[in-house]
N, C-alpha and C positions, 0 to 999 in steps of 0.2 A: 512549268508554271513559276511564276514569280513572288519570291516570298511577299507579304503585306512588311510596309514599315510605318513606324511609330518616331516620329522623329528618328533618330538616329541609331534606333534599334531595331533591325531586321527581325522580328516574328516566324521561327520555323515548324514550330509544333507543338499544339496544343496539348499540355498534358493534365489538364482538369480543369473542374468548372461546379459552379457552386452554386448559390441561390445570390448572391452577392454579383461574383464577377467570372471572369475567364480566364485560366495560367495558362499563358507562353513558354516554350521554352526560347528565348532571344539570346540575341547577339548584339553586344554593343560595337558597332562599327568604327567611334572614332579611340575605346580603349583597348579594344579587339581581346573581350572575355562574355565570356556565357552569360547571360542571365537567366532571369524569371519575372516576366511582366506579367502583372496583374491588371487586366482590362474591366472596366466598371461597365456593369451593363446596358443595357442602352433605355431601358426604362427608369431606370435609376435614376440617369445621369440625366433624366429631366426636371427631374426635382431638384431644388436650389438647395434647400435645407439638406438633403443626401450628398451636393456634392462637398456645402460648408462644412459639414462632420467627416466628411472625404476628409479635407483640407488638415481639420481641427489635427485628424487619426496619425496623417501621414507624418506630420509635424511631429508629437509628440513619441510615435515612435521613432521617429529619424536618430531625437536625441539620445536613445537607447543603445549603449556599445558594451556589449557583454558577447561572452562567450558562446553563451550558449542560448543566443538570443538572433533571433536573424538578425542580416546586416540591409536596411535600406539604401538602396544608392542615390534613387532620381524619384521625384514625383512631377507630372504633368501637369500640375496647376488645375486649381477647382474651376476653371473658364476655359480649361481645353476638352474639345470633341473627339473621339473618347477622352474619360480620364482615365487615366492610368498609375500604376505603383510598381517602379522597378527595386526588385531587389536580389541578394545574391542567389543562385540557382544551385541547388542541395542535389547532388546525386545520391540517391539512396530511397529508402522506402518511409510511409509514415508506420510512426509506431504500432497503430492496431496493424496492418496488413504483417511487420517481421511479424510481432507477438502472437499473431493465430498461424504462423508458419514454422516459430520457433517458441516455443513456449519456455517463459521465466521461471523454470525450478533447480534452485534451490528458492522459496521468496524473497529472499534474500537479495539476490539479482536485481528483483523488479525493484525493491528499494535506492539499489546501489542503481540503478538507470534511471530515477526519478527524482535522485539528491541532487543532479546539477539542473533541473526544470525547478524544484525548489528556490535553489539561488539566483536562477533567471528570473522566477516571478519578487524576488526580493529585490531585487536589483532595479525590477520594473516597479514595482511601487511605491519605493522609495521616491522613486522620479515625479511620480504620482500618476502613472498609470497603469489601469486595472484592464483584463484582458477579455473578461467576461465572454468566451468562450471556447474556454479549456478543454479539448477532448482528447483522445488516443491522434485522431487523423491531423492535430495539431500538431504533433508532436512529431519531429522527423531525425528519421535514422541514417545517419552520415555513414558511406560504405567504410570510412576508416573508423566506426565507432563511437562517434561522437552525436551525442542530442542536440536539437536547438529547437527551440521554442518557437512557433510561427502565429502569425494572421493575428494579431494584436487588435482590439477596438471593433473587430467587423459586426458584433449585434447591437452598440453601440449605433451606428449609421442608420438601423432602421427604429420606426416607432414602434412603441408598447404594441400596441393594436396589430401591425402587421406579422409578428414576432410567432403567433401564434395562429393566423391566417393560412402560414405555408408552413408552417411545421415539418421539420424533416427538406425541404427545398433549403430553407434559411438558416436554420440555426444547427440541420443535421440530427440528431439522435438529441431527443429532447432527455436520456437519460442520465446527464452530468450537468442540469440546471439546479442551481442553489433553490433551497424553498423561496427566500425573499426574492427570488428575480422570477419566479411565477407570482408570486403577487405584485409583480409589480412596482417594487420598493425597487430601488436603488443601489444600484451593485457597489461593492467595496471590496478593497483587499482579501476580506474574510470568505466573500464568495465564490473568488476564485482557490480559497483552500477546500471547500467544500466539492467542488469539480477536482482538485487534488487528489483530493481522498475518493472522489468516486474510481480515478484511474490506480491508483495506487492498491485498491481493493480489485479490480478488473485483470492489474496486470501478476498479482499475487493470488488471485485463488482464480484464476479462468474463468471468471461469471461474474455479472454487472451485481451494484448490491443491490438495481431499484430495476425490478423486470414484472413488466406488465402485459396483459394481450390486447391494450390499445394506450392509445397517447392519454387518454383523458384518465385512464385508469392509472397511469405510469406517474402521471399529475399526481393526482392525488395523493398514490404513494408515496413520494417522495414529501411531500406534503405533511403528512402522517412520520415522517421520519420510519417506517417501517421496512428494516432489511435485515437480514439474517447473520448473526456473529459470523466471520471470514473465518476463525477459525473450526468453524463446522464445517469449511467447506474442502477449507486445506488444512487438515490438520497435524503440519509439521510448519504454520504457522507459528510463529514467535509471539506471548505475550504482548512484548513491547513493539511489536510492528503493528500489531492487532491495537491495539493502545493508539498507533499512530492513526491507523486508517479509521476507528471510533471515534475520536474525537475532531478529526475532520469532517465527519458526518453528524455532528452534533446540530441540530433542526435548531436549536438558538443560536444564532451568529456570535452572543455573548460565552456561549460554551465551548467555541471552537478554539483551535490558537488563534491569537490575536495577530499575528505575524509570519511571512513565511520565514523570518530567520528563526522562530521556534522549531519550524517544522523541520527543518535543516538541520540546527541543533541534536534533535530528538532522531533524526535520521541517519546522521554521522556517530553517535552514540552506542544503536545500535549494531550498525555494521560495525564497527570497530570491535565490540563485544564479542563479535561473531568471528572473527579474525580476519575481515576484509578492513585490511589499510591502506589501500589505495583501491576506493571504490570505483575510481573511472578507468584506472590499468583494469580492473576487474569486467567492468562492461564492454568496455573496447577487445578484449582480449575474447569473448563470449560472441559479440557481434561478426569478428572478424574470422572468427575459426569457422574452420570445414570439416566440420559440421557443428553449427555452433552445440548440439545436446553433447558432443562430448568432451565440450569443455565443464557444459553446464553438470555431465555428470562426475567432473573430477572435483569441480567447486562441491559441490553435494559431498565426496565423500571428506572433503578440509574443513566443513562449517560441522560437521556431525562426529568428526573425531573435535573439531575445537571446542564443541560441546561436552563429551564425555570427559575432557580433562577440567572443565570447570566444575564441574560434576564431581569428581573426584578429590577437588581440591578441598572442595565446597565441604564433603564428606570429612574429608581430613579435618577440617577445622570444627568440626561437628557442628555444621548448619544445613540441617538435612532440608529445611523447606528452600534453603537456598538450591540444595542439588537437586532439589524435583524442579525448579523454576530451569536449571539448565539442562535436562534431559528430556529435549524434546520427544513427542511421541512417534517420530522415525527412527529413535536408537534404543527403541524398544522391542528390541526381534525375540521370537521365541526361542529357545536354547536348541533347537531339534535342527534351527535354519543355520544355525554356524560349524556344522559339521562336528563328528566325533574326535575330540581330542584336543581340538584348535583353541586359540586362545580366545576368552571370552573378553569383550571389550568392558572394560572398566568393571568387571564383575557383574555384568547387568545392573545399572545405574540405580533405574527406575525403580527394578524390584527389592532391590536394597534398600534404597532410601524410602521407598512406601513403608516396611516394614519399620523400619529406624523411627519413620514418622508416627505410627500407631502405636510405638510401643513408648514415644514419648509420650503425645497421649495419654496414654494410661497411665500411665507412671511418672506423674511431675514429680521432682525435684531429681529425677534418678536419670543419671545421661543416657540416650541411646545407643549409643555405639561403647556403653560399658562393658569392661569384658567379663564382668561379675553383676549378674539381676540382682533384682531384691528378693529379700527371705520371701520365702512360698511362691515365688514366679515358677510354674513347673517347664519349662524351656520356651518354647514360640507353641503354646497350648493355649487357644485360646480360654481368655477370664471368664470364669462359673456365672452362669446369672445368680445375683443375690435374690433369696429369699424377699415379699416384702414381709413384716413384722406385722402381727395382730390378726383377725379370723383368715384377712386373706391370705395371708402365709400359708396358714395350717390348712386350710382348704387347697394351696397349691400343691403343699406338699402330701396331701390326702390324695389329689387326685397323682401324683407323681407315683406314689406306694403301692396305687392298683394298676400301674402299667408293669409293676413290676424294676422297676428304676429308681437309684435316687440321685438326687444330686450331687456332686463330688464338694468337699467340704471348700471354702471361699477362700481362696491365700490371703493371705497377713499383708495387710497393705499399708506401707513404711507412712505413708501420707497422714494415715490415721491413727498411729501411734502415738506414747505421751512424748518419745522423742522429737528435737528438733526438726522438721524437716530441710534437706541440706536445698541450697539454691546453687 
């Protein structure tokens, strides 16, 4: 059988299809390399107004040369039968399909895989165009490691009205739609951070943050801004990535970042933190290996030892709430799991500095990590409850007298002495 041709691109195999259009896998005949032709459907392409925003799409992505952005080669003109959109052909997988085969732990990962779709959509909107329908199945996985950003403008081409007709045919998983583009409003750069942030929490803790058991409830919710802190879900999440994927999902377009080069900022910040400096040697290296989990569990154990030495340092400088903020709660193992004898990593971070933290607490002006308490601290015993003063006292301390108990006298607390207290 004879392949179909499209001017001068021979059509071999179909390799998806959408509510929009049809992917080709092609062949360009007169430059003799692969493509990916995108064919517009045939109801579409009756409507005049669907093929002018064809037209408008194709254009303004053309001018689009980024990295990590697909490359368009040829478009068919909004007067030819089919239209069509050629552009470069990606061997490799989209992101959800690796991600539910290969799952992103350390989170860390999913961040460092989602820092160059960042600088893609910055780079796109700069230009001034917005993508308005970001999902996992956008997002494709180049067999040498590399992301790039696909299908630019597609819910754009149809109207408000249809948008929500076919739901699930058209726009795919209505669960990475911004609130303002279910009412309706007019999508902007900020919209597609909020589909950002839905993937960025999907590919960090394994679960969408707006999960309904129908569309119109899933609406809603999303609506409602109502989803569950990420780090409930995975919790060897990072503050600051939590931070990230929260204020992407912020339900006022005014509370979100304003820009994706914030979000890129704040994401390159983190991972650096974490001891990933070269985030994309990090994701290519993850993508590429055989079997990517045992790369992913060598990065796991370099971000959780680069943890404990912050931790320690953190300690050292006596800023203990700094070394709870780096000990995350995966380097919190109980003493029974590291064998008899072995070394204990950074002294048990967590439980040292909880302690250091309570006993600063209690005792302002006096350091935590002093090697000398103050008068009347009787070691790490916990502080006496005080007496209150007047009947109720003496009625506590009456009822204490017939249990046969009494209270152990109240240490001398430097705080409330006639001396200075030290700062």
């Amino acid at each position: 059988m004879t392949a179909p041709l499209l001017g001068r691109y021979r059509l071999e195999q179909q390799v998806g299809q959408g509510g929009m259009a049809v992917v080709w896998r092609g062949f360009d005949t007169q430059l003799r390399r692969t493509v990916a032709v995108k064919v517009l459907h045939a109801h579409l392409h009756q409507r005049e107004e669907v093929r002018r925003r064809f037209d408008r799409e194709a254009h303004a992505v053309a001018r689009l040369h980024h990295p990590h952005i697909l490359d368009v080669y040829d478009f068919s003109g909004p007067e030819a039968e089919p239209s069509y959109l050629v552009t470069e052909f990606i061997r490799g997988h989209t992101l959800r399909a690796f991600a539910e085969a290969h799952p992103f732990d350390p989170p860390e990962l999913a961040a460092a895989c989602l820092l160059p779709i960042a600088e893609a959509l910055e780079h796109a909107h700069a230009a001034g165009v917005v993508h308005r329908d970001l999902k996992p199945e956008n997002v494709m996985v180049r067999e040498d490691g590399v992301v790039k950003l696909t299908d630019f403008g597609i819910a754009a081409l149809l109207d408000p009205d249809e948008k929500f007709t076919v739901t699930g045919s058209i726009l795919g998983s209505p669960s990475h739609l911004a609130p303002e583009t279910i009412e309706g409003k007019a999508a902007d750069p900020r919209s597609d951070l909020f589909s950002f942030g839905t993937i960025l929490y999907w590919l960090s803790c394994g679960e969408l943050p707006f999960r309904a058991p129908s569309p119109a409830a899933l609406l809603r919710q999303i609506l409602e801004g109502r989803s569950i802190d990420p780090r409930q879900l995975r919790k060897s999440l990072s503050d600051a990535q939590a931070h990230v994927i929260l204020r992407c999902l912020e339900r006022d377009p005014a509370q979100r970042y304003q820009s994706a080069r914030e979000v890129k900022e704040d994401l390159l910040k983190l991972l650096l933190d974490h001891g990933l400096e070269d985030p994309r040697a990090e994701v290519a290296a993850f993508i590429t290996a055989s079997p990517p989990e045992a790369r992913a569990a060598e990065l796991r154990a370099r971000v959780v030892n680069r943890a404990l030495e912050r931790g320690d340092e953190a300690l050292a400088q006596r800023r203990t709430a700094a070394a709870l903020r780096r000990a995350p709660h995966r380097v919190a193992r109980p003493r029974s799991r590291l064998g008899d004898g072995g070394p204990q990593p950074a002294r048990h971070l967590t439980a040292s500095a909880t302690r250091a933290a309570t006993r600063s607490r209690r005792w302002r002006g006096w350091s935590a990590l002093s090697p000398t308490w103050p008068p009347g601290w009787p070691g790490t015993r916990r502080r006496p409850r005080r007496r209150p003063a007047g009947p109720a006292g003496a009625a506590a301390s009456a009822r204490s007298a017939s249990r046969g108990w009494h209270a152990p006298p109240a240490p001398a607390c430097p705080c409330r002495s006639d001396r200075a207290r030290p700062h």
